[in-house]
C-alpha positions in Angstrom: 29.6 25.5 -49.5 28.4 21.9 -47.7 28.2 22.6 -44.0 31.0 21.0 -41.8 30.0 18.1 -40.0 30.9 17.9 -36.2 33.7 15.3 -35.2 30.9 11.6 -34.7 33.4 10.2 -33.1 34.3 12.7 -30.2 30.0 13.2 -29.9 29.8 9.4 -29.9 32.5 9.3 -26.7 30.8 12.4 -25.1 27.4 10.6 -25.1 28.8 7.5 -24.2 30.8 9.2 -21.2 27.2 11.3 -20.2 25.6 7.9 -20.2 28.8 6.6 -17.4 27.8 9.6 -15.1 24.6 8.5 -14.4 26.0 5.1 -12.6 27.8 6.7 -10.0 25.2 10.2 -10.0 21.5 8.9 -11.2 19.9 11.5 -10.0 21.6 13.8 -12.6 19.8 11.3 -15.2 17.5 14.0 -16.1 19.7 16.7 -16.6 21.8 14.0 -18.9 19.0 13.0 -21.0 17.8 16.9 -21.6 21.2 18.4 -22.2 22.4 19.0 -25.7 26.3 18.1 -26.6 28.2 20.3 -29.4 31.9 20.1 -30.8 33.1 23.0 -31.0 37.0 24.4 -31.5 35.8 28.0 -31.1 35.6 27.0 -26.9 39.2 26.1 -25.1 38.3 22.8 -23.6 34.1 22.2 -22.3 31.6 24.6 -20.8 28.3 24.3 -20.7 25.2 27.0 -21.0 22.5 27.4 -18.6 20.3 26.2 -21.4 22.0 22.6 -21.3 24.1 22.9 -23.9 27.1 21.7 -23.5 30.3 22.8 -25.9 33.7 20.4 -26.4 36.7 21.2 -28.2 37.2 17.9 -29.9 41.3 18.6 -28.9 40.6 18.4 -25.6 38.6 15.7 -25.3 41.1 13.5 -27.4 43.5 13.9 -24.4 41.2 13.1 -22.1 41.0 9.4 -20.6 37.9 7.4 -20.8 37.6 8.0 -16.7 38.8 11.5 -16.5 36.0 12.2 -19.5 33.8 11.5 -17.5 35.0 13.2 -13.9 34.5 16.6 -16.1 31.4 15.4 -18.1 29.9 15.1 -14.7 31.4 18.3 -13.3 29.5 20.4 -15.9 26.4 18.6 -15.3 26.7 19.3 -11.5 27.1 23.1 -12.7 23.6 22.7 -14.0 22.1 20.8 -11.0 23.6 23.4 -8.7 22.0 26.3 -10.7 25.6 28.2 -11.4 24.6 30.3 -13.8 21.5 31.7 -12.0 23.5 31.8 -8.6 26.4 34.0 -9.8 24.3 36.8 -10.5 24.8 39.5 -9.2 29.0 38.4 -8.1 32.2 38.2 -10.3 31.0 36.3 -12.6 34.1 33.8 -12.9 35.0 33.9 -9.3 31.8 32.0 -8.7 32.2 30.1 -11.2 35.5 29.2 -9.4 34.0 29.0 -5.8 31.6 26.2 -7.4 34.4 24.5 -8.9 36.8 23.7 -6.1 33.6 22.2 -4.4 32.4 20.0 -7.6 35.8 18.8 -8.2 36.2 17.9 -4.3 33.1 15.8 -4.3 34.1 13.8 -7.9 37.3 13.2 -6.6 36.0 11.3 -3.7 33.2 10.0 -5.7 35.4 8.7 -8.9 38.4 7.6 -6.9 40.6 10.7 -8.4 44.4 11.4 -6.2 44.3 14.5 -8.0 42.0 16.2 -10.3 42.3 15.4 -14.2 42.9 18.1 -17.2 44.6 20.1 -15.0 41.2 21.2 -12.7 41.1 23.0 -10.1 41.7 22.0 -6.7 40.8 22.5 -3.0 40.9 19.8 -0.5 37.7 19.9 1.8 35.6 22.3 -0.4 33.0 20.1 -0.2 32.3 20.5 3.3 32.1 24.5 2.6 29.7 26.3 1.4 30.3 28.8 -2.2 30.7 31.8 -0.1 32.7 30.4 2.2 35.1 29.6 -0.6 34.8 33.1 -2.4 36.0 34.8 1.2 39.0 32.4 2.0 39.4 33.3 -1.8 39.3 37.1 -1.5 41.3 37.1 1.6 44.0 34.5 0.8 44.5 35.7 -2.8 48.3 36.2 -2.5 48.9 33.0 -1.3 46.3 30.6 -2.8 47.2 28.5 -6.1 44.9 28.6 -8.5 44.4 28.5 -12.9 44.4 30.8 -15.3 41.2 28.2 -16.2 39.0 26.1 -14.9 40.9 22.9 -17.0 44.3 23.1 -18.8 45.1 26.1 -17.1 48.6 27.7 -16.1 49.4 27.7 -12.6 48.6 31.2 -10.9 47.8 32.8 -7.4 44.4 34.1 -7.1 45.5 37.8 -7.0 45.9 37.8 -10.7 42.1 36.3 -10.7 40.6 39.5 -8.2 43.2 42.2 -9.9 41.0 45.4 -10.5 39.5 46.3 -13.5 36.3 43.4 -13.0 35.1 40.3 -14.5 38.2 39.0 -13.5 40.3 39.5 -16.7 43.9 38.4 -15.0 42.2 34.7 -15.2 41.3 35.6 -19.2 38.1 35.8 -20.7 37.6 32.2 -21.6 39.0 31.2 -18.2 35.5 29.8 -16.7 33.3 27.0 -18.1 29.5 28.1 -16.7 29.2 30.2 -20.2 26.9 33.1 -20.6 24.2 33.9 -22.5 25.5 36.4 -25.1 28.2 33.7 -25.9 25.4 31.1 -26.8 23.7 33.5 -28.8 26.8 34.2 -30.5 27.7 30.9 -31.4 24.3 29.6 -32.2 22.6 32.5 -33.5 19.9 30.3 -35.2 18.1 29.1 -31.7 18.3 31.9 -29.6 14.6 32.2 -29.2 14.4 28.4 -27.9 17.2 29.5 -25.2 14.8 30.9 -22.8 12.6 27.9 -22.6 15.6 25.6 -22.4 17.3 26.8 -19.8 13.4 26.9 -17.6 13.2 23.8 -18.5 17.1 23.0 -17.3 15.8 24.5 -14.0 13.1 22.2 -13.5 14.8 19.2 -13.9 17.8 20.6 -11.3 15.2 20.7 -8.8 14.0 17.0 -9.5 17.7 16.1 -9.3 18.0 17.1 -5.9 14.7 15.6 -4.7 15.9 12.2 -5.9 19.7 12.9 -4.1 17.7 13.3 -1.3 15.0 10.1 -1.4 18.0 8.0 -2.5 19.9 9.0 1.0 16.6 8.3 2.9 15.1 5.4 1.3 17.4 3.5 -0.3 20.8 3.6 2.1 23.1 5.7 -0.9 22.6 2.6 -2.9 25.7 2.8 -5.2 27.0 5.6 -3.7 28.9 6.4 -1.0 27.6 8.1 1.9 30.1 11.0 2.3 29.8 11.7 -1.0 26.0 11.5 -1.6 25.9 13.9 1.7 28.4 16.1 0.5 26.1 16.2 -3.1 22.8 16.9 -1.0 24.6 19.6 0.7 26.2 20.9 -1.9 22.6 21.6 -3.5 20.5 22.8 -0.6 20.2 26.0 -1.8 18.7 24.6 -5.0 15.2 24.1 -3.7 13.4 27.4 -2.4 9.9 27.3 -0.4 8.0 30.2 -2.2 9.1 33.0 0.7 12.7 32.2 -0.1 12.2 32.7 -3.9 11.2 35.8 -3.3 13.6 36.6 -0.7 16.0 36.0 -3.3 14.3 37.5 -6.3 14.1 40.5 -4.0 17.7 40.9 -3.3 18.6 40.5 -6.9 16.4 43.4 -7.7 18.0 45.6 -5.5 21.9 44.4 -6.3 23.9 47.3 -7.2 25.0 46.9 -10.5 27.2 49.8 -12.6 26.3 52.9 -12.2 26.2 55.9 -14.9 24.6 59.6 -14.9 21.7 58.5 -16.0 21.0 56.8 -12.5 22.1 59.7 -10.3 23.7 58.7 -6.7 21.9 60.0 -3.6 25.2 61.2 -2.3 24.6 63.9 -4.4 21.4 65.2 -4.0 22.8 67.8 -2.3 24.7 69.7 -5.1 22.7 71.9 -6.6 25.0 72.4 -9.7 25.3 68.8 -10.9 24.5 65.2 -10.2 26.9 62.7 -9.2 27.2 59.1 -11.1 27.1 55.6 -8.9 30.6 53.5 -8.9 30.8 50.0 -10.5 31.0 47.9 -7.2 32.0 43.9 -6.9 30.3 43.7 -3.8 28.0 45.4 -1.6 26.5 46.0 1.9 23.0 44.2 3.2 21.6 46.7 5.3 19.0 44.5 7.8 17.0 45.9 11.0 16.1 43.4 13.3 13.0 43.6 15.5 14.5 42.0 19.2 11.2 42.5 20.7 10.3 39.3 22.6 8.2 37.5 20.5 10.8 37.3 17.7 13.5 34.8 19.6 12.7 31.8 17.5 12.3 33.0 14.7 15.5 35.6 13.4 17.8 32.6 13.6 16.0 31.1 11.0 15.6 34.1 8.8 18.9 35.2 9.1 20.5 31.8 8.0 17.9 32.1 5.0 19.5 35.5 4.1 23.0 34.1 4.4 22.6 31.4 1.9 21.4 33.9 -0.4 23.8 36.8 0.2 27.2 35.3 -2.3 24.6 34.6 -5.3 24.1 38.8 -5.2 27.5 39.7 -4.2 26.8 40.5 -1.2 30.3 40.6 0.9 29.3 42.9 4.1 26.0 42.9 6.0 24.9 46.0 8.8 22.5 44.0 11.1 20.9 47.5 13.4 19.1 45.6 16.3 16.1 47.7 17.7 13.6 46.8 20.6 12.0 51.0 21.3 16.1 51.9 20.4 18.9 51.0 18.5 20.0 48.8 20.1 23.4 47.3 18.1 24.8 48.5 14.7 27.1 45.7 13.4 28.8 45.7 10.6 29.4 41.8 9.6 30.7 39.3 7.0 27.7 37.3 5.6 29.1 33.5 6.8 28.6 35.0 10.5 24.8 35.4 9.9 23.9 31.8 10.3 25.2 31.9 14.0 24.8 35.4 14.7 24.0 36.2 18.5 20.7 38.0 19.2 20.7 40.3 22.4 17.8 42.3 23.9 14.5 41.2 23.2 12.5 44.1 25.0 9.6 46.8 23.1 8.3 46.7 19.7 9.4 49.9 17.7 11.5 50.2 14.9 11.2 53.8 13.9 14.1 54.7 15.8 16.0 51.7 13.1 14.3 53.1 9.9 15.0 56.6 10.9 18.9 55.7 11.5 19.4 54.0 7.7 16.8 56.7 6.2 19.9 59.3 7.4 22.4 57.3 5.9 22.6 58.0 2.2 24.3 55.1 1.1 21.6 52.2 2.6 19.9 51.9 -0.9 17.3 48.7 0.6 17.2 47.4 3.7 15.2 44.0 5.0 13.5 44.6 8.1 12.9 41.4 10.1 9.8 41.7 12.2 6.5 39.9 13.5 4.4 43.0 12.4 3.4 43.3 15.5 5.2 46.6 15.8 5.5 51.0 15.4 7.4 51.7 12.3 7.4 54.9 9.9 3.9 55.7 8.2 5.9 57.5 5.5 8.0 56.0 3.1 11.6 56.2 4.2 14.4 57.2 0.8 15.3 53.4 0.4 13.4 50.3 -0.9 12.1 48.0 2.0 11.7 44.1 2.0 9.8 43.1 5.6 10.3 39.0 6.1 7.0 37.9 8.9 7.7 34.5 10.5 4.8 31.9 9.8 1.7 32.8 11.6 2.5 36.6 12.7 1.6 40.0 11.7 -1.7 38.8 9.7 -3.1 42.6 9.9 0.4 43.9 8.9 -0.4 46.0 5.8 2.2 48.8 5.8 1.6 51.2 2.8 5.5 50.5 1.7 7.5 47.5 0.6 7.3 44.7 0.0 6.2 41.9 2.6 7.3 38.1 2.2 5.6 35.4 5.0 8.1 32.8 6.2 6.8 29.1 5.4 8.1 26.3 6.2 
């Protein structure tokens, strides 16, 4: 049987269109050039892969409008530039995908001249000035009353507490509702280049970081030539989280690590190491609690703002949606148990002696603290032994060079 050739004339208008979205967004140029376009009538409407490929159904692109093709040719290359598919690890999956596209849409609509968002999008007025988890709370807490779509274009109109129902994955919004598509779908549907997928999508990463190094020389240097201020700043925002110095990538690799994911009997809970007849299975969870102990000892004033704001921009790509901050000096001095957003401008109290035994000893009694980050300038008294929970210990620039504990892992701030 001859093999089906794809619709030339929808490709030909998708190519043209990428080729549109680089007047008003060149510094997405590179992630234009390197991404890979397929017609496809096995996906609803678009979506792209983490790889770069990018799938149409040739249906909905007919109805789309030269302009509004490209308003969501450039949303799903913004998916890419803003590293989706790596930053909704860990999280719902689709409510990410969500969060990131109420704040895409807001910026192209400003951008593009849009009233209202084409093919049906979604939409939330002012998301660009928020941040993804931001969003995903105001989401989770406003669920009965917010408006949303049963997908992310040509969707049916529905509030967002058919998108958190229980059950996970967020099947009340259907399983083809979000268009930042996984890697067992590409694999499905291209079964022939799976082992080039891994490369591709490294690659995909690379150029998303260039992408946001040119956003940024173009508002220094050159004014937002060609674009307009708001917007370019809202874009630059929008990917600050992209770039990582080398202690925040493994800040965040860290915390990926220890994300809770499903649980079975082959991973036994620590809740029940105490039955002696039987061993108790973990729970599926769609979020979890941080635990962090913060050192207040005097020398750390200027420095635990900055990490904790670090922590927060990382804590809705794990799933993170509580955080227990226990403040020690020689004593516990604080146990607070807070939303992640509130870490950027938490309030630091104290500041007296330098030993966070009594901190480790309080979460080592707590069976459910799994991993905790201790923020400290080494220069302290902790534990010698290994407390019953993984430990991350974050140094500010210049501190604790001697700091060598026989446990965890440490990570040196940088600038």
């Amino acid at each position: 049987m001859a093999a089906v050739l794809p619709d030339q004339d929808t490709l030909a208008r998708i190519h043209k269109g990428l080729r549109m979205v680089t007047v008003p967004f060149p510094h997405l140029s590179g992630l234009v050039a390197a991404s890979r376009v397929s017609v496809d009538e096995r996906v609803p409407t678009v979506g792209v892969f983490a790889s770069g490929r990018m799938v149409a159904n040739p249906a909905f692109i007919a109805r789309l409008k030269d302009n509004e093709l490209v308003f969501v040719l450039a949303h799903e290359m913004l998916h890419l530039a803003l590293r989706t598919h790596d930053r909704a690890r860990g999280s719902d999956h689709v409510q990410f995908n969500y969060a990131h596209d109420y704040i895409i849409n807001d910026m192209l609509r400003a951008e593009l001249g849009f009233q209202h968002i084409p093919a049906g999008g979604l939409d939330m007025p002012g998301a660009s000035d928020k941040s993804a988890e931001q969003i995903l709370l105001e989401m989770r807490k406003n669920a009965a009353q917010m408006q949303s779509k049963t997908r992310v274009f040509d969707g049916e109109s529905i509030t967002l507490r058919r998108l958190f129902q229980p059950g996970g994955d967020s099947h009340g919004a259907g399983d083809d509702a979000g268009d930042v598509l996984g890697n067992s779908l590409e694999k499905q549907l291209f079964p022939h280049e799976v082992a080039e997928q891994g490369a591709q999508a490294e690659a995909m990463k690379e150029l998303a970081a260039k992408a946001l190094s040119l956003a940024k020389a173009m508002g220094a240097m050159k004014g937002m030539r060609g674009l307009g201020a708001g917007t370019e700043s809202q874009t630059v925002n929008a990917l600050r989280g992209l770039y990582r110095t080398p202690w925040e990538v493994a800040l965040q690799r860290w915390l990926e690590s220890v994300a809770p994911g499903e649980r079975t009997f082959t991973r036994p809970s620590r809740r029940g190491e105490a039955c002696v007849d039987g061993v108790l299975p973990g729970r599926r969870r769609e979020g979890w609690m941080l635990n962090i102990v913060l050192d207040t000892s005097a020398s750390m004033g200027d420095e635990l703002s900055r990490a904790l704001g670090a922590i927060a921009d990382f804590c809705d790509a794990v799933g993170v949606d509580q955080v227990r901050l226990l403040q020690c000096d020689t004593a516990v001095t604080a146990d607070d148990c807070i939303d992640p957003a509130q870490l950027a401008h938490f309030q630091i109290s104290g500041y007296g002696g330098s030993d966070l035994s009594p901190a480790m000893t309080h979460f080592a009694d707590d069976p459910a603290v799994r991993a905790a980050i201790v923020i400290t300038d080494g220069d302290i008294d902790y534990p010698r032994d290994a407390p019953p929970f993984q430990v991350l210990w974050v140094l500010p620039q210049g501190s604790g060079g001697a700091f060598n504990p026989s446990y965890g892992r440490v990570v040196r701030m940088s600038h």
